[in-house]
Backbone as CSV, one residue per row, in Angstrom:
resi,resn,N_x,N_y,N_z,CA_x,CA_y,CA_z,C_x,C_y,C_z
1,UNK,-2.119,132.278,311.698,-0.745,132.184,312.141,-0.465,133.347,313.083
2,UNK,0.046,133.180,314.048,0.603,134.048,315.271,1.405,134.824,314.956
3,UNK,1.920,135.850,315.770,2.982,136.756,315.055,4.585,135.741,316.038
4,UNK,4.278,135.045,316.722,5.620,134.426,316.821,5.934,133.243,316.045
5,UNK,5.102,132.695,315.461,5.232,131.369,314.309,5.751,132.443,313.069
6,UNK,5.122,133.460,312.736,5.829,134.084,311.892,7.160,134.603,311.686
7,UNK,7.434,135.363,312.969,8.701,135.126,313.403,9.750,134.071,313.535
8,UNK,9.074,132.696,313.739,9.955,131.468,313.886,10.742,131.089,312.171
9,UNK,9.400,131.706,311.065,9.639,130.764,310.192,10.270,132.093,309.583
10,UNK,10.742,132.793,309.332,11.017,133.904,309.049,12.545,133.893,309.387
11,UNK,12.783,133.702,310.532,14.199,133.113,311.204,14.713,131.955,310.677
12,UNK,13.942,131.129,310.273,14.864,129.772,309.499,14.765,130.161,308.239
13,UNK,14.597,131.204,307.528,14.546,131.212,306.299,15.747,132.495,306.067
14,UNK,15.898,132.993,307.169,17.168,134.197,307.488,18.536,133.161,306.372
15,UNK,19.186,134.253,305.534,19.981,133.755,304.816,19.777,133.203,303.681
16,UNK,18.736,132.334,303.275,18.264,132.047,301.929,18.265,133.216,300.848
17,UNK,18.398,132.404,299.745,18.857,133.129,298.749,17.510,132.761,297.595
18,UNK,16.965,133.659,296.611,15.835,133.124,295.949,15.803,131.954,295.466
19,UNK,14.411,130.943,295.375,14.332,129.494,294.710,14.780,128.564,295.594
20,UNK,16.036,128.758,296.995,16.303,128.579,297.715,15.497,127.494,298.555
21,UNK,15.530,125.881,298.931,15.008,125.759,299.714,15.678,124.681,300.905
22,UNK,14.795,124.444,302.168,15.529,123.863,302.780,14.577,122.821,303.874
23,UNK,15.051,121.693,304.267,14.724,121.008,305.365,14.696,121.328,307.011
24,UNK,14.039,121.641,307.675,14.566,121.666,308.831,13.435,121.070,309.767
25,UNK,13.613,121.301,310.875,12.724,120.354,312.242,11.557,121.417,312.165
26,UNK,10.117,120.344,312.342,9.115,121.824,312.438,8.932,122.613,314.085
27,UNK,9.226,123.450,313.979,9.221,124.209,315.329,7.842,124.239,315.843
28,UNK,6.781,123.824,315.233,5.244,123.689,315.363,4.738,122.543,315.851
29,UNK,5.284,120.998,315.638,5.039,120.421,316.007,6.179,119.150,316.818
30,UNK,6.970,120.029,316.464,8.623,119.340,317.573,8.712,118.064,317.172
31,UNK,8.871,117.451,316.036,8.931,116.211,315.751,10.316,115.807,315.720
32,UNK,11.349,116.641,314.904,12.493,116.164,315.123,12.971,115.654,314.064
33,UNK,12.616,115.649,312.637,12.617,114.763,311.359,12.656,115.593,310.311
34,UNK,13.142,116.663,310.032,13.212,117.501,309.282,11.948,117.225,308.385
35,UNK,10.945,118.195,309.004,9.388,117.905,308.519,9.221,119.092,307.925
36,UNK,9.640,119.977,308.050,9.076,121.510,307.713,10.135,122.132,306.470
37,UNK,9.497,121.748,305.228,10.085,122.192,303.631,9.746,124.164,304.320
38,UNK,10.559,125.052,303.691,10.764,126.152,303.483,11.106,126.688,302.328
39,UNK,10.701,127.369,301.546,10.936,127.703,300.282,10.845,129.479,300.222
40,UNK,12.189,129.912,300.145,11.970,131.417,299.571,11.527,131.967,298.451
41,UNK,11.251,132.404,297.929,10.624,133.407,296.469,11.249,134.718,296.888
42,UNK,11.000,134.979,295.313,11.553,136.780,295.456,10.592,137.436,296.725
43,UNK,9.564,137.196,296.649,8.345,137.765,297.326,8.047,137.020,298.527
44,UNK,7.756,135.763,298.869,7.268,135.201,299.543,8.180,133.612,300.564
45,UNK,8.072,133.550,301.589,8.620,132.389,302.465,7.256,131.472,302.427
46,UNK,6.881,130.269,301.085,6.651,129.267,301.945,7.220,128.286,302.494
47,UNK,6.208,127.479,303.434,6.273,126.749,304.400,5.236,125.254,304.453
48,UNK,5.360,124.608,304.808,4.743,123.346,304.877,5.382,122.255,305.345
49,UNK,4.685,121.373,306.598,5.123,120.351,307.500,4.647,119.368,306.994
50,UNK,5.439,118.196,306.733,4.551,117.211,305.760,4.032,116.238,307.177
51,UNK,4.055,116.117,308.505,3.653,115.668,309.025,1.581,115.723,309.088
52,UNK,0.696,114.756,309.342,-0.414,115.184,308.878,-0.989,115.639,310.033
53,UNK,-0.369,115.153,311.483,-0.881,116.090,312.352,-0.677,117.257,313.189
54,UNK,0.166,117.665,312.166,0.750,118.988,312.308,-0.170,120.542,311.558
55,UNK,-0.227,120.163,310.487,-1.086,120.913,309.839,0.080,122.557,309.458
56,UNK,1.174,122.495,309.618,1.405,123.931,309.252,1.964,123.907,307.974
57,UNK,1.181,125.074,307.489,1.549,125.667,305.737,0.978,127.167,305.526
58,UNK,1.724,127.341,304.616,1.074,128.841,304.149,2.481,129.516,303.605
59,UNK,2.091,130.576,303.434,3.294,132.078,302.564,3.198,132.975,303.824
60,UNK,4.174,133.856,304.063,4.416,135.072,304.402,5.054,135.800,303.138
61,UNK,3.882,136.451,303.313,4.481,137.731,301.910,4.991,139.120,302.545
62,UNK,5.154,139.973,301.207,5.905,141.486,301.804,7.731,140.943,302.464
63,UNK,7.970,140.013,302.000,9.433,139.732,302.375,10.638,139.721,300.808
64,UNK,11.155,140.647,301.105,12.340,141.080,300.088,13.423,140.306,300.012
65,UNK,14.150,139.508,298.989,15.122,139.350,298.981,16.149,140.093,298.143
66,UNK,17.276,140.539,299.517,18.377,141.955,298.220,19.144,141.660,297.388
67,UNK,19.297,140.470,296.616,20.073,139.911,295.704,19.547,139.413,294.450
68,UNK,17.655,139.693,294.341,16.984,139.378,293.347,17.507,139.939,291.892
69,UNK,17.374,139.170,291.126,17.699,140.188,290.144,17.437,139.061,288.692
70,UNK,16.499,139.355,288.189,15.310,138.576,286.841,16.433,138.341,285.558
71,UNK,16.743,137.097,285.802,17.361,136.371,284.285,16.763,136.475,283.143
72,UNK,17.768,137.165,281.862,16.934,137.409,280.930,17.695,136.180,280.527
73,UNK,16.140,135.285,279.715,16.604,134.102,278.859,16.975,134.025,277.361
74,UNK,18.077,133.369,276.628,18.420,133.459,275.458,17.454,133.707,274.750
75,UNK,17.554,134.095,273.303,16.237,134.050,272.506,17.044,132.295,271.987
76,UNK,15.795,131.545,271.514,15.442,130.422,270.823,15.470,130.373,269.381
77,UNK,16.342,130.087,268.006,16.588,130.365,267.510,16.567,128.754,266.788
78,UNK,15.255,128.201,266.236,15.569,127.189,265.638,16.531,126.635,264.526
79,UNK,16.949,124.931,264.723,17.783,124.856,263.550,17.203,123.476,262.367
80,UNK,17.221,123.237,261.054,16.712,122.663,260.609,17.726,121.509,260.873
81,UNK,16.798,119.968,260.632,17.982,118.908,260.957,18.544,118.162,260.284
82,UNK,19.350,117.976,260.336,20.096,117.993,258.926,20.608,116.670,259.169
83,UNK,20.235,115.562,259.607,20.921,113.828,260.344,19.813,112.933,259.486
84,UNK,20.308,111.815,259.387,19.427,110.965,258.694,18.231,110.270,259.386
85,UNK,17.292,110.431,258.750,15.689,109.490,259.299,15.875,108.125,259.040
């Protein structure tokens, strides 16, 4: 990947928020059909054109998002069941 495809996809992903994802036109192969899935992570922008003769996919890593911040999940606390079989 080039350092201006990196730049391209880097720019459509400007504003996403983590888990975040989105449709847009692939700038790689100009189709016009919202071909190119984008997906942010805390860490990483992937990317992938579902067109097959397009071929673009991959991660750019080393990308921060400043609003991350790790959900702590309930504890699980079983209950016996008490309804008729």
């Amino acid at each position: 990947m080039t350092k201006i495809e990196r730049t391209q996809v880097k720019e459509l992903a400007a504003g996403m928020g983590p888990w975040e994802s989105k449709r847009v036109d692939c700038p790689f192969c100009s189709k016009g059909d919202n071909s190119l899935s984008i997906t942010r992570t805390p860490v990483l922008i992937l990317y992938n054109c579902y067109h097959a003769s397009c071929g673009a996919h991959g991660g750019i890593g080393g990308v921060k998002v400043q609003s991350f911040r790790l959900e702590t999940l309930k504890e699980f606390t079983p209950r016996p069941y008490t309804g008729v079989i």
